[in-house]
N, C-alpha and C positions, 0 to 999 in steps of 0.2 A: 504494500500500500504506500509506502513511503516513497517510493519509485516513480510513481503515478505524482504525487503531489510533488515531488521535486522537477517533474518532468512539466506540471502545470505553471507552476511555477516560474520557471524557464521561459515559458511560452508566455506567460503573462506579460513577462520582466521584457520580451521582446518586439512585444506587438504593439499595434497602435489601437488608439479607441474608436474612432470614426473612419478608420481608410489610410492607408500611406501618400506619403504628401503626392504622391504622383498618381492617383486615383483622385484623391482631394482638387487639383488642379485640374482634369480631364471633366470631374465633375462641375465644377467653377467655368470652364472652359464654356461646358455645355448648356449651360443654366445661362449666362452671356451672349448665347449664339441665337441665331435665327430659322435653325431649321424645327421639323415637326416634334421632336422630339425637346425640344427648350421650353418648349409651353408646359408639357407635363411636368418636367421636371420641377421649372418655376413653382407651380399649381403645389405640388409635393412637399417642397421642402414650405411655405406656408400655412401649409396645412400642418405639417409637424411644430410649427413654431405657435399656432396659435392654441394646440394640445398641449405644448410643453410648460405654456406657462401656467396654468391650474394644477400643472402635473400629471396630465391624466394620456401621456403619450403610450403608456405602457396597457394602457384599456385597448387601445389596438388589437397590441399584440395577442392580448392574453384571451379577446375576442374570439380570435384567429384561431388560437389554439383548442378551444372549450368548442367551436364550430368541426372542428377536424375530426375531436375525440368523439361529438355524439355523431356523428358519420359514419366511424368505424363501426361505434355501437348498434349504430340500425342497421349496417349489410349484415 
């Protein structure tokens, strides 16, 4: 077990929390840009900011997930 958690660890101490600066900029790039795909993006991150600030961006997710689980549940 200790292997595992040193090993998380590691990967923790390594990684970035929202994307590596070079996704981060492609991202930036394309949120700036004019094709079809800028408008959602735009739309998206909005959306997360106006959830973020009550705190309740994690209702999303967890939405997401409680929808998944009773799916399984009924096949």
């Amino acid at each position: 077990m200790q292997e595992f958690v040193d090993v998380f660890n590691e990967l923790k101490a390594t990684s970035y929390r929202w994307g590596t600066p070079e996704w981060l900029k492609m991202r930036s790039e394309l949120m700036d840009g004019d094709s079809k795909k800028s408008r959602p993006a735009r739309k998206q991150r909005t959306l997360f900011k106006t959830m973020r600030g009550p705190g309740i961006e994690y209702l999303m997710y967890n939405n997401a997930i409680m929808r998944s689980v009773l799916k399984q549940e009924i096949e």
